[in-house]
N, C-alpha and C positions, 0 to 999 in steps of 0.2 A: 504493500500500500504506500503511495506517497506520503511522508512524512508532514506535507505541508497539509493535507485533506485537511476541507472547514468541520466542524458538526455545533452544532446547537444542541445543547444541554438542558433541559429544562429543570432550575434547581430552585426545591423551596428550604431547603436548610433543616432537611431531616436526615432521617439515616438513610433513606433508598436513595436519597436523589444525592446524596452526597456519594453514596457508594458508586450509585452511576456514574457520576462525572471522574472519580475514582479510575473505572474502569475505561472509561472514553479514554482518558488521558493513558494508561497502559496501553493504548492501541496506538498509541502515538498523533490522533487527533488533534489539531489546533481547537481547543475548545472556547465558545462563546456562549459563556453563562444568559439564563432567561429569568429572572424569579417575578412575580406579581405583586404591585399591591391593592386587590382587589376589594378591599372591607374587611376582609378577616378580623374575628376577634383575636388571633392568636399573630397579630401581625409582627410578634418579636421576632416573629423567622425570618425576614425579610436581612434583620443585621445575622443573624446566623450564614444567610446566605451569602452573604456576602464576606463575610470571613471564611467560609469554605472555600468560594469560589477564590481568593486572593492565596491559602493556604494549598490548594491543589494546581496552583497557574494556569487558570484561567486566562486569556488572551483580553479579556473583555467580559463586563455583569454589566449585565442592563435592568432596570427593575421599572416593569412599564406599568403605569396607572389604569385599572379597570374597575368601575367601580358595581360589583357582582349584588351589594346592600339595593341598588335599585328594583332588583327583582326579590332579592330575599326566597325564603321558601328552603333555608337551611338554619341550623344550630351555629354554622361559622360566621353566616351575614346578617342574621335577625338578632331579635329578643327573643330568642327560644331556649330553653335549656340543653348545656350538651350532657349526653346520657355518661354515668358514670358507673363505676362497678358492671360491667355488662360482664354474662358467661361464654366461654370458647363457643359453646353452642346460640346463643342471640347474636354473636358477631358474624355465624354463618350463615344466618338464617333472616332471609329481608333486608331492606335497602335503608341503612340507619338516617337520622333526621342530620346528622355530618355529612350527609353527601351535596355537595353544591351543584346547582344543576348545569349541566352543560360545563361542569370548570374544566375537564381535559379535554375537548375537544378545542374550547375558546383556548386555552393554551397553545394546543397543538398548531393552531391554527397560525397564531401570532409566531410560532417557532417555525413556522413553514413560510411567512411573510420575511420571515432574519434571511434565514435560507436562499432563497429566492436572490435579494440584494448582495448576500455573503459570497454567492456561486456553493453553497454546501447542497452537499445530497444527502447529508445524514443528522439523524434527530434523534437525540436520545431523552428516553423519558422513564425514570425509576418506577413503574406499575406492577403489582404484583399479584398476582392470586390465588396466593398460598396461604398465608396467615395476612389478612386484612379484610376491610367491616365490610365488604359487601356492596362495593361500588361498581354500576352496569359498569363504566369506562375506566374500568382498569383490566376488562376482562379481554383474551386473546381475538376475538370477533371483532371487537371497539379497533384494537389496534390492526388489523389487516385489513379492515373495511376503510379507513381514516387517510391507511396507504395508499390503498389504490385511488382515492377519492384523490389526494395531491397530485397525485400523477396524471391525473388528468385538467386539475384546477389551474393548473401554474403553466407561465411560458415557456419554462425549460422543459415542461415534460410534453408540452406539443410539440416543442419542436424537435426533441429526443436530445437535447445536449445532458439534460443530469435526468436521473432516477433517483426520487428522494424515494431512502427506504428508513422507517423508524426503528428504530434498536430499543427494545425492551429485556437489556441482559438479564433481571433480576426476575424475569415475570414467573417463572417457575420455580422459585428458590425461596425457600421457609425462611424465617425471618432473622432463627440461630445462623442459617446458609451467609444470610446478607450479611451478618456481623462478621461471621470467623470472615468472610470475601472483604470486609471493609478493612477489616485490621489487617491482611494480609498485603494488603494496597496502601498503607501507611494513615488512611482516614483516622481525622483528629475528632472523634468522638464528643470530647470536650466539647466544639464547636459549634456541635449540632444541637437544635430545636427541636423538637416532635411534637407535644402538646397543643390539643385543640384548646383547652380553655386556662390556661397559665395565668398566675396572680398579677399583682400592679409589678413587682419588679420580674416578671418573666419568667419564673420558676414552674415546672412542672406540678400538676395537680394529683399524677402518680395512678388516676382513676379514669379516666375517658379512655374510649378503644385507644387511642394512637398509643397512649403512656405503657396501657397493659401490653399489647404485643410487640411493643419496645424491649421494657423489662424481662418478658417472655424470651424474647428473641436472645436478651445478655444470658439469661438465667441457663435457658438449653447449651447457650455457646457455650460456655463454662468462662465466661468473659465477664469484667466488672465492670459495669456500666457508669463512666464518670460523673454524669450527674445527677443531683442530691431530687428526692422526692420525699414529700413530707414522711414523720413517722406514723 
């Protein structure tokens, strides 16, 4: 592969999407960080993202303004409560009040507009569904419908100079997988955010899906998770 290849990374300063861009960069990718700030309640990811994105070199972070609160209809953009203490089995079962609607495709979509301007054919984006809450667009159909939808959307792909193809490395890999795979890639742990509903100074709340299959994910790894979650 040419050492110089673009790819667009879409990174919200968790553990998959840092592991991603992780892995981007192992492939020797020129990476061009995406993260959002869309209304999220948990918008402290946004500086997590950006310290990843600096700590793994990153080429370029861009963090583009969408404001997702206009439609609302999730726990991350409303006044809704996000669900705490869930069991492995309600995380598997239904489409939790955390899912934003449409957030990965409008992502995708803006990471395919970078693309397009960058000359990149490739888009990486940390989705998983192995241990995670139950989001339609994280699942493998989202993503190879999404592909061929670009490939026909965009000018480079009518006119056959690039085939944008999306990389989802992590999408079959359990969440222990992602860790032992992140630490093995030098991911600074530390760095990373996960938490959907985190207190005034950004601390994990230790109890929403993202926190428990975090913890889950250190606990299987046999890996100690660096940051502090209440007792």
């Amino acid at each position: 592969m040419n050492p110089q290849a673009k790819a667009i990374c879409l990174l919200s300063g968790g553990l998959d999407s840092s592991t991603c861009l992780a892995i981007a960069r192992s492939r020797q990718f020129a990476c061009y960080t995406l993260s959002f700030d869309y209304g999220q309640r948990h918008r402290v990811e946004l500086d997590a993202a950006r310290r990843i994105a600096a700590s793994l070199g990153a080429e370029e972070h861009r963090v583009v303004p969408i404001d997702l609160r206009a439609f609302g209809g999730s726990a991350l953009t409303s006044e809704i409560a996000v669900p705490k203490g869930r069991s492995a089995y309600e995380m598997g079962h239904g489409i939790p009040i955390t899912y934003v609607p449409a957030r990965n495709t409008i992502f995708l979509s803006f990471a395919l507009a970078w693309a397009e301007v960058l000359g990149a054919s490739d888009i990486f984006l940390g989705v998983n569904a192995i241990d995670y809450s139950g989001y339609p667009d994280c699942r493998p159909e989202f993503i190879a419908a999404f592909e061929s939808m670009a490939n026909l959307a965009t000018k480079a792909g009518v006119e056959g100079t690039t085939t944008i193809k999306v990389h989802t490395p992590l999408l079959h890999l359990s969440k222990a997988d992602i860790v032992e795979l992140g630490a093995s890639l030098h991911v600074d742990f530390s760095l990373t955010h996960s938490c959907y509903d985190p207190d005034s100074a950004g601390r994990p709340c230790g109890e929403c899906d993202s926190c428990i299959l975090r913890k889950k994910g250190f606990a299987e790894a046999g890996l100690a998770d660096p940051l502090e979650y209440p007792t």
